[in-house]
N, C-alpha and C positions, 0 to 999 in steps of 0.2 A: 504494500500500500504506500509506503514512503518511497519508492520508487517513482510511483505512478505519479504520486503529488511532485515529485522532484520533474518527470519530464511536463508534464502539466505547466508547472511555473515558467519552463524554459521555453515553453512554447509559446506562452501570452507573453512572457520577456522580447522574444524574439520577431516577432510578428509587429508590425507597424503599422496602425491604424492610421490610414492616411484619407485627408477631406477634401484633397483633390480631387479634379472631373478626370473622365477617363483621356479624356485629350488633352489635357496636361501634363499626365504622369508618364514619365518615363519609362518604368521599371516595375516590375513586378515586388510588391513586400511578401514575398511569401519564402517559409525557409527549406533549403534543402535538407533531406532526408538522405545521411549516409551511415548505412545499419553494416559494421563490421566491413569497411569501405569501398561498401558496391550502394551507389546510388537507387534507391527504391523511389516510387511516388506517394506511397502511404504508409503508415505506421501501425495502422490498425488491427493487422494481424497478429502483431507483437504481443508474446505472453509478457505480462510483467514480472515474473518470478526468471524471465531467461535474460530478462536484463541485466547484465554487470554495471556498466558507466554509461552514463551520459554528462556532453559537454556543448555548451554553446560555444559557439564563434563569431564575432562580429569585427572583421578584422577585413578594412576595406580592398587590401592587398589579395586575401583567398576571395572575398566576393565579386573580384574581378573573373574570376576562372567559372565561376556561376551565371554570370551577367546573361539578362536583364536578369536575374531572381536575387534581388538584393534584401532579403529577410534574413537574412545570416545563414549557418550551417549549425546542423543538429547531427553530432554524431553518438551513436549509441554500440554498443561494443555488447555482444551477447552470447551464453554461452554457447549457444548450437550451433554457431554461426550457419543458419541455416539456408542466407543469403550467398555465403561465400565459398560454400562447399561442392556448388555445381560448377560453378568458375572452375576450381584447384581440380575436381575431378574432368572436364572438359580437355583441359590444359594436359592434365596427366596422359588422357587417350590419344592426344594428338602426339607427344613427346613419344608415346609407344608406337605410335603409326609412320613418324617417320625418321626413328630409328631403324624398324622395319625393313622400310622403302630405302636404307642408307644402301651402297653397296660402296665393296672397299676401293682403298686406292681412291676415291671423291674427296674432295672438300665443300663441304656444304656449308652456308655463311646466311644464316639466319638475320 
């Protein structure tokens, strides 16, 4: 439950209620979501008991690399990493496939 209140606060923290018209604003106030550092669009599937850390960012230098989405960055760090283990497992089957496909005497230059 202190979890949940923790990401809670970082989110209204983070978020910038702005009373400009839509043709004035630049920029999107709304914040990126990186759950164990693969960008997701929601967070709502998220158990709160698999959460470890979460941390704001509002550091105008990383919310250049976001731009327009300048609401900050919300990173959350969890135990299953549930996000980041089809990546590592992706990654793994290609390294096996084209080891495979090597033959000797090549040099291959990834």
């Amino acid at each position: 439950m202190r979890k949940f209140i923790i990401l809670l606060c970082a989110l209204v923290a983070s978020i910038n209620i702005s009373a400009q018209t839509k043709e004035k604003q630049d920029s999107l106030n709304i914040p990126v979501f990186l759950v164990d550092g693969v960008e997701v669009q929601s967070i709502d599937d998220l158990d709160q008991k698999d959460i470890i850390s979460v941390h704001v960012i509002k550091n105008s230098d990383l919310n250049k690399l976001f731009y327009p989405r300048t609401g900050g960055i919300l990173l959350i760090t969890t135990k299953s990493k549930k996000y980041l283990k089809p990546i590592i497992q992706k990654h793994q089957d290609e390294m096996k496939k084209a080891k495979g496909n090597k033959k000797s005497g090549e040099i291959y230059i990834r």
